[in-house]
C-alpha positions in Angstrom: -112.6 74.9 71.7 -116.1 73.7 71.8 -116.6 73.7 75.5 -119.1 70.6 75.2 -118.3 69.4 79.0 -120.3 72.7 79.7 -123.5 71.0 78.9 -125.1 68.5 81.3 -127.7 66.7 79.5 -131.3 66.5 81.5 -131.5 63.0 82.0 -134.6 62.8 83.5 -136.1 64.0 80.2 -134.4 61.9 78.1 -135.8 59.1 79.9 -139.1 60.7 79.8 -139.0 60.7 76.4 -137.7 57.1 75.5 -140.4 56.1 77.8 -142.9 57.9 76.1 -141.7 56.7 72.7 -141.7 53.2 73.7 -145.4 53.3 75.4 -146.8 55.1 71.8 -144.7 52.5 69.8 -148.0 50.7 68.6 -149.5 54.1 67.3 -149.8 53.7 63.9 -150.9 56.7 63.2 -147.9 58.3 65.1 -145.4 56.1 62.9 -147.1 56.9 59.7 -146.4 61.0 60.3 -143.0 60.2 61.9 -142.2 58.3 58.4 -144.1 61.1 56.2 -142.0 63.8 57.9 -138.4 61.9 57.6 -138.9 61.6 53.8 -138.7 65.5 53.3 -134.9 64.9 55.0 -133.9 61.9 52.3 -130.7 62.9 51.5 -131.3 62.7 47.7 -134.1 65.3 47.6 -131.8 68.2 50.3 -129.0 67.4 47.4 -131.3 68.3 44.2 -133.8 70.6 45.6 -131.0 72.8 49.0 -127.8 72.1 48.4 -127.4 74.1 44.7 -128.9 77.5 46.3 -126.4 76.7 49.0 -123.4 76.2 46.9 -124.2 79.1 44.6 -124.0 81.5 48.1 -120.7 80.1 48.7 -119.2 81.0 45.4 -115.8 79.7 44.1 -113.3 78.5 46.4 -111.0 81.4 47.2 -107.0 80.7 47.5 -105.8 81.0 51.1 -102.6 80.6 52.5 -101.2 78.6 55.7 -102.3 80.7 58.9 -98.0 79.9 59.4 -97.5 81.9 56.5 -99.8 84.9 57.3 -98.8 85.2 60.6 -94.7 85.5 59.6 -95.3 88.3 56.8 -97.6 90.0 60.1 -95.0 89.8 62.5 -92.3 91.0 59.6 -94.5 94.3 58.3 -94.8 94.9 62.0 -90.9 94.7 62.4 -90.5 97.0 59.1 -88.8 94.2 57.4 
C-alpha cells in the first residue's frame, strides 16, 4: 500500500511558487538556464549515456514462479508433505 493520503501537500507553497514563477516569467536569463538544464534530462541522451550501466547491474532476467505457487510448496514442506 503506498499510504499517499498520508501526505498533505503545503498549499500555501505551491501557490508561492506558481506565483513566483509567473512574476519571473519575462526573465530571460532564468528561461535560458531553465532550458540548458532540461536538455541534460532528454530522454535520448539518459538512454545512450544511464540506462546501459543500469541494465548491466540488473543482469539477466531471472525465472520466478507465481507467489501462488511458492506459497503452496511452503505451506506443504511445512505440513511434511
Amino acid at each position: 500500500m503506498q499510504k499517499s493520503y498520508w501526505i498533505w501537500p503545503f498549499v500555501d507553497s505551491i501557490v508561492g511558487a506558481l506565483e513566483q514563477a509567473y512574476e519571473q516569467r519575462d526573465d530571460q536569463d532564468l528561461r535560458d538556464g531553465a532550458a540548458m538544464f532540461g536538455r541534460l534530462y532528454d530522454a535520448d541522451l539518459i538512454a545512450r549515456d544511464h540506462w546501459p550501466n543500469v541494465l548491466d547491474k540488473l543482469g539477466a532476467p531471472r525465472e520466478t514462479r507465481p507467489l501462488a505457487e511458492a506459497r503452496l510448496d511452503e505451506a506443504l514442506a511445512r505440513a511434511g508433505r
